[in-house]
PDB file with SEQRES, HELIX, SHEET and CRYST1 records, atoms N, CA, C and O in Angstrom:
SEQRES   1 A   70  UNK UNK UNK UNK UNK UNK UNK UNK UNK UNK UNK UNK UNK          
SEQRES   2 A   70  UNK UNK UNK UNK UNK UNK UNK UNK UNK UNK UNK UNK UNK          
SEQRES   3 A   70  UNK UNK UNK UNK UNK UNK UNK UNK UNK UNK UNK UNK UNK          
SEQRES   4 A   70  UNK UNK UNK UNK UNK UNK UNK UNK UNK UNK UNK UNK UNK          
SEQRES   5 A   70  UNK UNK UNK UNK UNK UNK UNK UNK UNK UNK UNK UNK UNK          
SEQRES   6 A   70  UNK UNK UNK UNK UNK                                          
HELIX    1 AA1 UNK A    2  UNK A    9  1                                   8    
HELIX    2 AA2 UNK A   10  UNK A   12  5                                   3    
HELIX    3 AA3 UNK A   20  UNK A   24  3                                   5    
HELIX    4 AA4 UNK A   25  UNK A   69  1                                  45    
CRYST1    1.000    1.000    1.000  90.00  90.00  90.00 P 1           1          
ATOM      1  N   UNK A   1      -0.291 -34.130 -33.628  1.00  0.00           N  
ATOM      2  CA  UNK A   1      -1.092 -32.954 -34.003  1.00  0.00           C  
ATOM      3  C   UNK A   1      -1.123 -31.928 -32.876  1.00  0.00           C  
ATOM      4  O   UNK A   1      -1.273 -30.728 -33.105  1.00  0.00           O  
ATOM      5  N   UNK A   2      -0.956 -32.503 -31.485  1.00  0.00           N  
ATOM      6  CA  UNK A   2      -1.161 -31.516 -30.750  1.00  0.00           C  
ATOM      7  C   UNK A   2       0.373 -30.512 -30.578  1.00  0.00           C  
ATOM      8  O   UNK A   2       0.583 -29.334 -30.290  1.00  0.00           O  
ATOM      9  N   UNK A   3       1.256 -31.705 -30.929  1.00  0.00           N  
ATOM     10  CA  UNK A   3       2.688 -30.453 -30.699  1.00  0.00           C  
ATOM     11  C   UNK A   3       2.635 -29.756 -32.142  1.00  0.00           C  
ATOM     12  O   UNK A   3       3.088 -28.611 -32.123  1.00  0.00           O  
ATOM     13  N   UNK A   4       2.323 -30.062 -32.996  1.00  0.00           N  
ATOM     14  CA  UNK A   4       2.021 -28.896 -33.946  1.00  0.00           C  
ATOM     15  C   UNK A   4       1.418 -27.979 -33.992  1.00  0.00           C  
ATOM     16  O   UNK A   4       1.697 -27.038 -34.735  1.00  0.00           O  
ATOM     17  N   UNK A   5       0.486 -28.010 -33.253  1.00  0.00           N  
ATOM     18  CA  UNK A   5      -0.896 -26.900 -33.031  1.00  0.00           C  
ATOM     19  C   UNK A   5      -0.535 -25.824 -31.807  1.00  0.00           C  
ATOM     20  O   UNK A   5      -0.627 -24.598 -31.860  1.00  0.00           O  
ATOM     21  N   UNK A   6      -0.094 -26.659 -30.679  1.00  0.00           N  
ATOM     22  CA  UNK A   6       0.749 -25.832 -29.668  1.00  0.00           C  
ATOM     23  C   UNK A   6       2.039 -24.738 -30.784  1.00  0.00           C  
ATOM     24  O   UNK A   6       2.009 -23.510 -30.863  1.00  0.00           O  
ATOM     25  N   UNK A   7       2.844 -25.485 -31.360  1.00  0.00           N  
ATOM     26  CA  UNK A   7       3.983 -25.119 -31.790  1.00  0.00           C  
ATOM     27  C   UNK A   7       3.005 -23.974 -32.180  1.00  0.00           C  
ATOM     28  O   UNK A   7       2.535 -23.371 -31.215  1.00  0.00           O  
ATOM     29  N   UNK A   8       2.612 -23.564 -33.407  1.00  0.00           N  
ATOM     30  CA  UNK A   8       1.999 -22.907 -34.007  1.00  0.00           C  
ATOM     31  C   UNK A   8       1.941 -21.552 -33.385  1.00  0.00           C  
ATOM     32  O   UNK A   8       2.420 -20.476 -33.743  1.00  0.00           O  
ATOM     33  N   UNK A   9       0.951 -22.035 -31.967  1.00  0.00           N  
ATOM     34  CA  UNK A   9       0.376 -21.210 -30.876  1.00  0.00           C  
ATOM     35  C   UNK A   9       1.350 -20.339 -30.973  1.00  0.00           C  
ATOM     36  O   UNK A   9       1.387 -19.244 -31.534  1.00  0.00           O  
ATOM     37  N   UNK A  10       2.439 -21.145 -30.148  1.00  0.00           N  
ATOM     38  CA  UNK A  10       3.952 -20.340 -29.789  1.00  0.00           C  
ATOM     39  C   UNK A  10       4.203 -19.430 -30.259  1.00  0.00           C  
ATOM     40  O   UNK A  10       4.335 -18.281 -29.836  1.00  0.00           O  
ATOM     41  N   UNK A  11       4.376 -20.270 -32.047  1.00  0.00           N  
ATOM     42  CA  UNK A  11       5.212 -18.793 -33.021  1.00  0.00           C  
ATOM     43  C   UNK A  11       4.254 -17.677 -33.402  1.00  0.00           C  
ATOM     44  O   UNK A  11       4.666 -16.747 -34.095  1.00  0.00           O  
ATOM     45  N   UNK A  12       2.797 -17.732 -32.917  1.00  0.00           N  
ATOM     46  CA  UNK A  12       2.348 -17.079 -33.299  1.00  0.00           C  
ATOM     47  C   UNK A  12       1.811 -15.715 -31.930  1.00  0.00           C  
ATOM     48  O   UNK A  12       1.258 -14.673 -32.279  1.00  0.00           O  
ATOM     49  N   UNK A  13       2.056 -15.968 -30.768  1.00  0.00           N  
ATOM     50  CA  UNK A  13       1.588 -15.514 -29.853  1.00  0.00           C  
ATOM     51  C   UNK A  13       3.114 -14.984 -29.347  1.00  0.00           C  
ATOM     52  O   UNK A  13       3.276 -13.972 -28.665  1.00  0.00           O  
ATOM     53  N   UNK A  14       3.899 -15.624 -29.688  1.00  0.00           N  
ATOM     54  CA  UNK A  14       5.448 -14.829 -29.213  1.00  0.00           C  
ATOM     55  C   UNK A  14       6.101 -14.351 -30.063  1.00  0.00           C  
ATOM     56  O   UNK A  14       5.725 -14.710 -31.179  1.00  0.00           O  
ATOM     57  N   UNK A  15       7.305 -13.387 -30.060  1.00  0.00           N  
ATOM     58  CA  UNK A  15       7.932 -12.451 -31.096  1.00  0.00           C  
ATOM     59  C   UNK A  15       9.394 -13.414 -31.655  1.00  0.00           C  
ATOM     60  O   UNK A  15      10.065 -14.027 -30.825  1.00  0.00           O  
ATOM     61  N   UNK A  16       9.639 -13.424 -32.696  1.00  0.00           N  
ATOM     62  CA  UNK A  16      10.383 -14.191 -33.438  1.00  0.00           C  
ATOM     63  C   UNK A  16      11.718 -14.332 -32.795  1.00  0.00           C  
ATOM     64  O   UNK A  16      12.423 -15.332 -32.923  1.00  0.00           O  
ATOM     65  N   UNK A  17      12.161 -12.830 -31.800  1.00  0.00           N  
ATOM     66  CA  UNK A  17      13.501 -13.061 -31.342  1.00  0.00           C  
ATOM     67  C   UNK A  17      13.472 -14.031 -29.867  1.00  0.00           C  
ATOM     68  O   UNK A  17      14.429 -14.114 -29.097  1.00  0.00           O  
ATOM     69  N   UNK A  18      12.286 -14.652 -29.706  1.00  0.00           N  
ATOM     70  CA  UNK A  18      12.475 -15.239 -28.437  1.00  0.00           C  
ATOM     71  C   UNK A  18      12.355 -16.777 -28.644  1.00  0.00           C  
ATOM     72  O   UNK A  18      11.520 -16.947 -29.533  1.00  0.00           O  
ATOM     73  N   UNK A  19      12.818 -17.920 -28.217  1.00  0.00           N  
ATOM     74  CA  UNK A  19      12.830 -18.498 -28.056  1.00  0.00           C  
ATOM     75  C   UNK A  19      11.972 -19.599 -28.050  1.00  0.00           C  
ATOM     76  O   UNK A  19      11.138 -19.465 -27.154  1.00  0.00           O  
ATOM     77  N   UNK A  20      11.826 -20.696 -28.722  1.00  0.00           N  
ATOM     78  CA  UNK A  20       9.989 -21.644 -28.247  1.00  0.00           C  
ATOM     79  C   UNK A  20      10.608 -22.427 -26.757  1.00  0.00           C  
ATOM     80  O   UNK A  20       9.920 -22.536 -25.741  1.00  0.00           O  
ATOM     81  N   UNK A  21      11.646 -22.791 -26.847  1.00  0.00           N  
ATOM     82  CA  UNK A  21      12.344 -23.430 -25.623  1.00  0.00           C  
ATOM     83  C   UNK A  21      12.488 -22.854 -24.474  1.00  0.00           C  
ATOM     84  O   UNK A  21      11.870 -23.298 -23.507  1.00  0.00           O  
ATOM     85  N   UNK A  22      13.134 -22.011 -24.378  1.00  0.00           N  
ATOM     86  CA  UNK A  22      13.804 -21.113 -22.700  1.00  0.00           C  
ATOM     87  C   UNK A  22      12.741 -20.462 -22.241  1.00  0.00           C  
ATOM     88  O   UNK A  22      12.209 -20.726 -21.163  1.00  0.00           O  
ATOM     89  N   UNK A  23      12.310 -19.447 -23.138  1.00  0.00           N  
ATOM     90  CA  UNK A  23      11.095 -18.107 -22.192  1.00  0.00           C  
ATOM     91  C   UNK A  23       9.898 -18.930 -21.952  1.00  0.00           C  
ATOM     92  O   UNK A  23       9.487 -19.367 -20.877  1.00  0.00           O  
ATOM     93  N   UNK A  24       9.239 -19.113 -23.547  1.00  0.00           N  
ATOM     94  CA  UNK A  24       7.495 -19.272 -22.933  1.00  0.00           C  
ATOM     95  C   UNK A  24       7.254 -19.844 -22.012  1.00  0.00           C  
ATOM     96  O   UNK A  24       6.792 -19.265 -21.029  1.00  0.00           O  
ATOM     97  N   UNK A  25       7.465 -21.039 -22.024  1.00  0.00           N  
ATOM     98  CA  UNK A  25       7.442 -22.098 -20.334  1.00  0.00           C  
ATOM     99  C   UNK A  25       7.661 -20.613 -19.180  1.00  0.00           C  
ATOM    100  O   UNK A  25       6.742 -19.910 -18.761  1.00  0.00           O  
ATOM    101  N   UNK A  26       8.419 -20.529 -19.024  1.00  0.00           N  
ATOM    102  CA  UNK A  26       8.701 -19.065 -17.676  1.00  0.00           C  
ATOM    103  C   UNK A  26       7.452 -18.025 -18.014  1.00  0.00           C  
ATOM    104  O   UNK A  26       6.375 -17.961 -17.422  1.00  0.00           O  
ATOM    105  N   UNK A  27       7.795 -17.424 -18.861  1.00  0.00           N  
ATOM    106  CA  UNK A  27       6.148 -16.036 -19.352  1.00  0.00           C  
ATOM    107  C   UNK A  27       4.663 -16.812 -18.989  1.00  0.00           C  
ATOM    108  O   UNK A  27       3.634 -16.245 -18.620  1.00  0.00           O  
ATOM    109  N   UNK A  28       4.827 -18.015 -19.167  1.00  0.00           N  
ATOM    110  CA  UNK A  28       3.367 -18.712 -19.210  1.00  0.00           C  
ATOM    111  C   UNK A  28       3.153 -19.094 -18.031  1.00  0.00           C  
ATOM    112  O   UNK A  28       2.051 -18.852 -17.540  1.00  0.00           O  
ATOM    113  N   UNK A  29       4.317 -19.906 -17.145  1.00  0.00           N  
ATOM    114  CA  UNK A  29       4.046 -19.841 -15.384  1.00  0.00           C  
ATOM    115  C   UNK A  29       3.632 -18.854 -14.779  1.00  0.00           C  
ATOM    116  O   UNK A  29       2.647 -18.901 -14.043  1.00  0.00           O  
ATOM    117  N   UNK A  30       4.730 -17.177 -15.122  1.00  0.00           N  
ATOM    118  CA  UNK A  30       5.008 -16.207 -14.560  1.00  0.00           C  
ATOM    119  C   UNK A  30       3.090 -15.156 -14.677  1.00  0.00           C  
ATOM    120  O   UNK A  30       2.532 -14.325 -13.959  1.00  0.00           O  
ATOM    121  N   UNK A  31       2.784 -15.779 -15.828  1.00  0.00           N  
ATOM    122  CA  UNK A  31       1.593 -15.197 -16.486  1.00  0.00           C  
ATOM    123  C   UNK A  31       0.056 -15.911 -15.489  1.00  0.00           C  
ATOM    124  O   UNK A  31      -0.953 -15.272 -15.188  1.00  0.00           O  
ATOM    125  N   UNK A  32       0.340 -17.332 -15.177  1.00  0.00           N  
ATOM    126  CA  UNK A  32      -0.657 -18.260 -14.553  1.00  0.00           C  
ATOM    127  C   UNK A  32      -0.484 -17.770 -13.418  1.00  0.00           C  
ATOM    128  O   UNK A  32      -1.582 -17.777 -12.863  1.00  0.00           O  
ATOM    129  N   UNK A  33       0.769 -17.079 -12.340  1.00  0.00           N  
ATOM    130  CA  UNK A  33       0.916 -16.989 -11.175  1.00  0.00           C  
ATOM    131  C   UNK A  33       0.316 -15.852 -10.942  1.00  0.00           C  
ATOM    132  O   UNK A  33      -0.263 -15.705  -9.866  1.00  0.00           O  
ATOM    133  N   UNK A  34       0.334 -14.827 -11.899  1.00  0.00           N  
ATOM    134  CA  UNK A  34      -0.056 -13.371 -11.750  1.00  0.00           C  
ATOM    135  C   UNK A  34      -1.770 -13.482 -11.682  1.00  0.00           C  
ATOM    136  O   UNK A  34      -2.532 -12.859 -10.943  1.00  0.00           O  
ATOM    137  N   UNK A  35      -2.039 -14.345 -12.563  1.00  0.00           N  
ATOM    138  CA  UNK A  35      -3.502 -14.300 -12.847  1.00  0.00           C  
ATOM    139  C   UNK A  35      -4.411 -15.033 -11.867  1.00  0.00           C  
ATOM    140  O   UNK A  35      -5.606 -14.885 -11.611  1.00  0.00           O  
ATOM    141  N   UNK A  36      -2.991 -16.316 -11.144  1.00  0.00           N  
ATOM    142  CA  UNK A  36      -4.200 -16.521  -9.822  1.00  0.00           C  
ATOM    143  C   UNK A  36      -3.759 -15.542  -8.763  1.00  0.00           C  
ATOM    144  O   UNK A  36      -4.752 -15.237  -8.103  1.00  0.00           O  
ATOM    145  N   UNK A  37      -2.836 -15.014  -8.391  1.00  0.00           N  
ATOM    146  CA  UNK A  37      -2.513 -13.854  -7.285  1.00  0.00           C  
ATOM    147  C   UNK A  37      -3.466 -12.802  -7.444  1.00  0.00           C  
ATOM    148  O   UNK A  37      -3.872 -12.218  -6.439  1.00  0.00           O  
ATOM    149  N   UNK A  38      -3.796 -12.547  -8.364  1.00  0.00           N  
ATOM    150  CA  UNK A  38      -4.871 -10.703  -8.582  1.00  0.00           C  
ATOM    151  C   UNK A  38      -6.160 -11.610  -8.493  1.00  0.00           C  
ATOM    152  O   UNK A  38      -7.012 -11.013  -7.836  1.00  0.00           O  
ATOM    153  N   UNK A  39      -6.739 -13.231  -9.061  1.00  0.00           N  
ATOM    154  CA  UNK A  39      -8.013 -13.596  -8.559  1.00  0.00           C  
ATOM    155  C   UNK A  39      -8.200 -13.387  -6.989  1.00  0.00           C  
ATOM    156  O   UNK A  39      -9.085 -12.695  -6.485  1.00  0.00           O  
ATOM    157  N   UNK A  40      -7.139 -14.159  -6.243  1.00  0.00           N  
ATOM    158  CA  UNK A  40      -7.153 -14.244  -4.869  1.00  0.00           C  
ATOM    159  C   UNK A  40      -6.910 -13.043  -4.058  1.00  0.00           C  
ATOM    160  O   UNK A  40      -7.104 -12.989  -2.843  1.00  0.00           O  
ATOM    161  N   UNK A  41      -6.461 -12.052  -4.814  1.00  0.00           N  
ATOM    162  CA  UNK A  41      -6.413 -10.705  -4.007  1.00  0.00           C  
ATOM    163  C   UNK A  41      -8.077 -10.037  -4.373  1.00  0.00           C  
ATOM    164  O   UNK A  41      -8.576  -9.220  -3.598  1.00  0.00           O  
ATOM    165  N   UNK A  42      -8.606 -10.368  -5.269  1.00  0.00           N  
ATOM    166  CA  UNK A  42      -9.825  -9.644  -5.546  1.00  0.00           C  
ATOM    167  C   UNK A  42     -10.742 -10.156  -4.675  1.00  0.00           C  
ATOM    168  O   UNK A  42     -11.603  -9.439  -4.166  1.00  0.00           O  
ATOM    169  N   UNK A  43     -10.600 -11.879  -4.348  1.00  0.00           N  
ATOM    170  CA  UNK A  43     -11.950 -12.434  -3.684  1.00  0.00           C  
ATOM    171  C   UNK A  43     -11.585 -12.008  -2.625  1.00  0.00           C  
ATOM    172  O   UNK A  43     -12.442 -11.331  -2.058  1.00  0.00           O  
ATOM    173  N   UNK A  44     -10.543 -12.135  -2.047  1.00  0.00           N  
ATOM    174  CA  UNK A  44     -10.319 -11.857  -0.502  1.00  0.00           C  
ATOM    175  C   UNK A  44     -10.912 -10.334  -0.428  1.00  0.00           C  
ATOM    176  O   UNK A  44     -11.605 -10.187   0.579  1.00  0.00           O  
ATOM    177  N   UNK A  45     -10.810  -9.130  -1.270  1.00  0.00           N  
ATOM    178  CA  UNK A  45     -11.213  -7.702  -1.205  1.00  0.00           C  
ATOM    179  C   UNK A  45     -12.583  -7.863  -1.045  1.00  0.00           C  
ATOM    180  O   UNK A  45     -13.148  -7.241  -0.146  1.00  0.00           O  
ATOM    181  N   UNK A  46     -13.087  -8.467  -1.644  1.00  0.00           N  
ATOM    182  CA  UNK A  46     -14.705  -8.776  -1.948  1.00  0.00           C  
ATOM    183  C   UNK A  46     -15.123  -9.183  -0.710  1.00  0.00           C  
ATOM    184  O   UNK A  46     -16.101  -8.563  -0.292  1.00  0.00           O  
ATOM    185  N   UNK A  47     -14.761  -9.883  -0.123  1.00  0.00           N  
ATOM    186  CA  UNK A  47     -14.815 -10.707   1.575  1.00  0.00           C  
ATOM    187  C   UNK A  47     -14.405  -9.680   2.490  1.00  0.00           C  
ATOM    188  O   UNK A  47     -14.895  -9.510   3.606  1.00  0.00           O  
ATOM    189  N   UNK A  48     -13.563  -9.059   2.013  1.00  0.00           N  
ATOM    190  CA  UNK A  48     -13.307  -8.003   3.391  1.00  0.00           C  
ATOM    191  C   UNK A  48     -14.448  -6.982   3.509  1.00  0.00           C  
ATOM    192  O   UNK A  48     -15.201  -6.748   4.455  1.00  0.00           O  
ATOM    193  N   UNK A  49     -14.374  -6.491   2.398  1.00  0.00           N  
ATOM    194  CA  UNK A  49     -15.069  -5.167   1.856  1.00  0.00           C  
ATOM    195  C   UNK A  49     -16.768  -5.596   2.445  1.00  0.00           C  
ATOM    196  O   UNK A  49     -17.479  -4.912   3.182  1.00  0.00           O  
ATOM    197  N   UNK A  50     -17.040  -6.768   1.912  1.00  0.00           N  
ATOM    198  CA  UNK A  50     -18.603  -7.096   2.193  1.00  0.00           C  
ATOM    199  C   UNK A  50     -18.595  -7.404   3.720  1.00  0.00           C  
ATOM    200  O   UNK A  50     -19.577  -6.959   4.315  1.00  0.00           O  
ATOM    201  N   UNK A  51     -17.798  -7.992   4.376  1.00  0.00           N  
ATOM    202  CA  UNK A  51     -17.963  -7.561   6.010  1.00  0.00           C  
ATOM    203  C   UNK A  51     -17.739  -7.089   6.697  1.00  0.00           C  
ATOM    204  O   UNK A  51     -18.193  -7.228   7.833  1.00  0.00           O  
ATOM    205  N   UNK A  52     -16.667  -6.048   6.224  1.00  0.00           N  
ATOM    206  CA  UNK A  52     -15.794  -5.103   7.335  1.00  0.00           C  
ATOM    207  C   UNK A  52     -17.142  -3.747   6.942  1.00  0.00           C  
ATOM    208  O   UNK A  52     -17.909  -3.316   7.803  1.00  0.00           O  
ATOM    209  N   UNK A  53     -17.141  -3.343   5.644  1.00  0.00           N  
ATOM    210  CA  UNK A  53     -17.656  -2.200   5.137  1.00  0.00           C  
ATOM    211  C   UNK A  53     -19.194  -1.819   5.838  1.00  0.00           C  
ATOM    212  O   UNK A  53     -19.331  -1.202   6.894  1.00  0.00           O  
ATOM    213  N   UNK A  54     -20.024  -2.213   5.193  1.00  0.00           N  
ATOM    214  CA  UNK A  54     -21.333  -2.419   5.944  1.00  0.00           C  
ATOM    215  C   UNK A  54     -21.425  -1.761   6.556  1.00  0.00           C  
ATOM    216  O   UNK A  54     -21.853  -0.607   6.520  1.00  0.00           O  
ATOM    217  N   UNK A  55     -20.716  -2.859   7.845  1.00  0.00           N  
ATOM    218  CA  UNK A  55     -21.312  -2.119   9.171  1.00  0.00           C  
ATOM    219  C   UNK A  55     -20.912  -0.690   9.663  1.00  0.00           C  
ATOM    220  O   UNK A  55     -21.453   0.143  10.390  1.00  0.00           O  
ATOM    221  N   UNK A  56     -19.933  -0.742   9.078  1.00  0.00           N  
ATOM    222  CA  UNK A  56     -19.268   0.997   9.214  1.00  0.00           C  
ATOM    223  C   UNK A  56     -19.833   1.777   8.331  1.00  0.00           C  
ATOM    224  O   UNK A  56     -20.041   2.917   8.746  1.00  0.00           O  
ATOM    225  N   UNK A  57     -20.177   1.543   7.178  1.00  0.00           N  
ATOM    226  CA  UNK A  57     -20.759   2.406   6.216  1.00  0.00           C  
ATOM    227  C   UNK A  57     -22.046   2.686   6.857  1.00  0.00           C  
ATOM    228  O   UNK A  57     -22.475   3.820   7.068  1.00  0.00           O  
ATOM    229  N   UNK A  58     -22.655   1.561   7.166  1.00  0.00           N  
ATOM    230  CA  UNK A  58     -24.211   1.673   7.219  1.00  0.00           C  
ATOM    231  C   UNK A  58     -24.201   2.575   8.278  1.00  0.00           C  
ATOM    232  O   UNK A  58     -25.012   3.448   7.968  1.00  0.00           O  
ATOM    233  N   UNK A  59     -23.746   2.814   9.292  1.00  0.00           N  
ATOM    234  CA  UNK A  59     -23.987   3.067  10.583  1.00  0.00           C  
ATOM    235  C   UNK A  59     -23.591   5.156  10.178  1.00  0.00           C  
ATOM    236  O   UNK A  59     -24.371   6.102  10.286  1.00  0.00           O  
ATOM    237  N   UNK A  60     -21.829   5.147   9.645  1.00  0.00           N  
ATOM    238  CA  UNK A  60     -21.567   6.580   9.046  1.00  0.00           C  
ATOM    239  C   UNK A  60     -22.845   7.175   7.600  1.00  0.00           C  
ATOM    240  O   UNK A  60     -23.337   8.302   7.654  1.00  0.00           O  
ATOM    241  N   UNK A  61     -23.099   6.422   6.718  1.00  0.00           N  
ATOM    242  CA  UNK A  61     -23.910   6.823   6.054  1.00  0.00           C  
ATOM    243  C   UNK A  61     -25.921   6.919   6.878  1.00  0.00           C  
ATOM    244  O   UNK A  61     -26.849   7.712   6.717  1.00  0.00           O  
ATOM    245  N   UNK A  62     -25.812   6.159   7.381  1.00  0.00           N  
ATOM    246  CA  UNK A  62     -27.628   6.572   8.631  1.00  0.00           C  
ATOM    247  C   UNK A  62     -27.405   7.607   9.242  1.00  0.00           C  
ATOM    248  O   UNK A  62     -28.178   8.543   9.041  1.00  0.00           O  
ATOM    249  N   UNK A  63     -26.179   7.801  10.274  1.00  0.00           N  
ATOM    250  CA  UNK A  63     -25.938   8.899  10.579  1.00  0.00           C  
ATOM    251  C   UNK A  63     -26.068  10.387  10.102  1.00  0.00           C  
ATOM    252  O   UNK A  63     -26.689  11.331  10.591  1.00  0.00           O  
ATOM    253  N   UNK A  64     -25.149  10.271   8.805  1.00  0.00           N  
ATOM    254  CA  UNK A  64     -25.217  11.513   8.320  1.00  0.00           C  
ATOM    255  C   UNK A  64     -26.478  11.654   7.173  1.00  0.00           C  
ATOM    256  O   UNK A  64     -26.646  12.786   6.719  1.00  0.00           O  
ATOM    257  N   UNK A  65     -27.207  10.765   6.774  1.00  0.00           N  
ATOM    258  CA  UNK A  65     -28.329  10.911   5.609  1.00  0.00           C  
ATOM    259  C   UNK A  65     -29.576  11.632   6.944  1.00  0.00           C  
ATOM    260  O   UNK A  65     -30.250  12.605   6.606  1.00  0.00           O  
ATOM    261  N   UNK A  66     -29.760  10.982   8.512  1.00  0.00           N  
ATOM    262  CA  UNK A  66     -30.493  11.546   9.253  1.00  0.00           C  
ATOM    263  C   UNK A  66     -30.023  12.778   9.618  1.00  0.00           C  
ATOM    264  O   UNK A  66     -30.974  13.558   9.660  1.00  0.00           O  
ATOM    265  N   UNK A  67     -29.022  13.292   9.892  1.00  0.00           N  
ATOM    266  CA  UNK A  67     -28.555  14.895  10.195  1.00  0.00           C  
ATOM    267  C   UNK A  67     -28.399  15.389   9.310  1.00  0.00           C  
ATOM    268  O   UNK A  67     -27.932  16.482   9.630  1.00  0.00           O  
ATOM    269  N   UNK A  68     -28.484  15.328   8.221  1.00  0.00           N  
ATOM    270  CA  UNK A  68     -29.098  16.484   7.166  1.00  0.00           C  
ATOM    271  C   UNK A  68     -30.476  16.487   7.097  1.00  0.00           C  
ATOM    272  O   UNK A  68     -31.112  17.539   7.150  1.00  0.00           O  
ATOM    273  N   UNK A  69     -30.970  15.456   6.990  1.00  0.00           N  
ATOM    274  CA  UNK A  69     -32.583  15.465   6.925  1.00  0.00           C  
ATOM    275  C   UNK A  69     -32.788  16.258   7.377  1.00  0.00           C  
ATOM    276  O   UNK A  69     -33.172  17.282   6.810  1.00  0.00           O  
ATOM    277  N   UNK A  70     -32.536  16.065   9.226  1.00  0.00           N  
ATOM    278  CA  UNK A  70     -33.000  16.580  10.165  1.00  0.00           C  
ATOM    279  C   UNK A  70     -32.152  17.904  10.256  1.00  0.00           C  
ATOM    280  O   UNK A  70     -32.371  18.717  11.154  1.00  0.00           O  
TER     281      UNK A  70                                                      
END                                                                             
């Protein structure tokens, strides 16, 4: 039941001229690799951004929110 249900998946999520054998296996790695590469580029941004930023922001944004005030 489950290679039927997969099968299914296949013909139904891929276009008739491609293959159930050769591509999907490759599109579906190529698809898992992309999707953890852009997670791990986002957390790492998130990590940079939250400790590099801050302190530079905080310090350029106090600066200039007090010299306009003032």
């Amino acid at each position: 039941t489950s290679f039927q249900s997969s099968d299914i998946l296949v013909k139904k999520t891929s276009p008739p001229s491609t293959g159930s054998n050769g591509t999907d296996p490759v599109v579906i790695v190529i698809v898992v690799i992309v999707v953890i590469v852009f997670i791990l580029v986002a957390v790492f941004g998130v990590l940079l951004f939250r400790r590099r930023k801050p302190q530079r922001n905080y310090d350029g944004i106090n600066l200039e929110t007090t010299a306009k005030r003032k």
